[in-house]
C-alpha positions in Angstrom: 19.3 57.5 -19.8 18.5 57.6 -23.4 21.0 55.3 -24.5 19.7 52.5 -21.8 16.1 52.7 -23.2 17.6 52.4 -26.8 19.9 49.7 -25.5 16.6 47.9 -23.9 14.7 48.2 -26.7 17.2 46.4 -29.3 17.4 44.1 -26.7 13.8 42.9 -26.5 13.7 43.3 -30.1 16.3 40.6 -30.6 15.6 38.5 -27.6 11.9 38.4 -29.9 13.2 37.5 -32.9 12.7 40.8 -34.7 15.1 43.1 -36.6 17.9 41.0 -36.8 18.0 37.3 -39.1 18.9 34.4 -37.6 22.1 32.2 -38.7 19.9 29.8 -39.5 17.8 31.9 -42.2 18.5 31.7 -45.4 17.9 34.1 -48.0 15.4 32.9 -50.9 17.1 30.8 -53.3 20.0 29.9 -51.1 20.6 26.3 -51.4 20.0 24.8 -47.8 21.6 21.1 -48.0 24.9 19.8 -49.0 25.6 19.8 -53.2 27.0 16.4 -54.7 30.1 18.2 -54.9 30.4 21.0 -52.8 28.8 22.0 -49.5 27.8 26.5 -48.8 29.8 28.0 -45.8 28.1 30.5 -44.0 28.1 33.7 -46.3 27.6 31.9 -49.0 31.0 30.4 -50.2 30.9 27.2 -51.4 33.4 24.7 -50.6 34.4 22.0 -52.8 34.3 18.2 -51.2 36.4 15.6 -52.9 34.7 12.3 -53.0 37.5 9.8 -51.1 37.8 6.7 -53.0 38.3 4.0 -50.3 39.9 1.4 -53.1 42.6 3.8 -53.7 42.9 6.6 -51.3 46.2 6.6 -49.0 46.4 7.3 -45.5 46.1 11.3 -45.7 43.0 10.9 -48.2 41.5 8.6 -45.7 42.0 10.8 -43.2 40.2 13.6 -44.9 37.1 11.7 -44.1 35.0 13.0 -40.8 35.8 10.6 -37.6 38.7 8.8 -39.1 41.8 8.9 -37.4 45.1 7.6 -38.0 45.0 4.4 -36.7 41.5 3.5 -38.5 43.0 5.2 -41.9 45.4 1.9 -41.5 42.7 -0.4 -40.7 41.0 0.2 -43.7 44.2 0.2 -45.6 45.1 -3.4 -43.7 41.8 -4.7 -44.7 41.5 -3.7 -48.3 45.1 -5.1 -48.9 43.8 -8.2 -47.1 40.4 -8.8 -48.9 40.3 -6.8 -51.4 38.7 -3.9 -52.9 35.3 -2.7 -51.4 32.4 -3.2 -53.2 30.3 -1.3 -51.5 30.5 1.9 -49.2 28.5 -0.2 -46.6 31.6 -2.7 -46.3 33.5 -0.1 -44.6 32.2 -1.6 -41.2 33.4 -4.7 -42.0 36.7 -2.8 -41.0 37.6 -3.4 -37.2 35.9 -0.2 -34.9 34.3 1.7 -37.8 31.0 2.5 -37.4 27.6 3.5 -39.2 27.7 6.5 -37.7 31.2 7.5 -39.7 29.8 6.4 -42.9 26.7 8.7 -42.3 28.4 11.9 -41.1 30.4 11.2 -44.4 27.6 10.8 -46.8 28.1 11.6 -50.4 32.4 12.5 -49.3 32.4 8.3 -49.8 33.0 6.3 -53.0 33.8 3.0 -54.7 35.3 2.6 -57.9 
């Protein structure tokens, strides 16, 4: 019986939002958003991000890149070889089928030299 009230008690403690941090909390002085060059994993490690150079990066680079799959890896391949070099990240959805939306969940992973 004792064990159930103890068990009930953590219980309503957490289902509060006592005792226990949240995931999302962040100890002070934790960074909370991405670095230029690196992004924090939960327990603090940090995790270096290579920027992808879309001028020069080959198919495996490309697909390094969040949403981009094999096939659009090519396309971007096929279109630089056809038009040129990029001169802008934004030109990427010049590329048949890529979107905004890949550009964004990419931000700062996303170069042009």
């Amino acid at each position: 019986m004792k064990t159930a009230r103890w068990v009930g008690v953590v219980g309503i403690t957490l289902c509060l939002g006592g005792g226990v941090p949240s995931s999302e909390a962040k100890p002070p002085g934790q960074e909370t958003s991405a670095e230029s060059n690196g992004q924090r994993k939960p327990g603090g490690v940090k995790v270096i991000v290579s920027k992808v150079n879309i001028n020069e990066a080959s198919k495996s680079e490309l697909l390094k890149l969040t949403g981009v799959s094999a096939g659009m890896a090519q396309r971007i391949i096929a279109y630089r070889e056809a038009h040129g070099p990029f001169k802008r990240v934004h030109d990427l959805v010049k590329v048949d089928g890529f979107s905004k939306d890949v550009i964004e969940r990419n931000h700062g992973r996303i170069t042009v030299k």
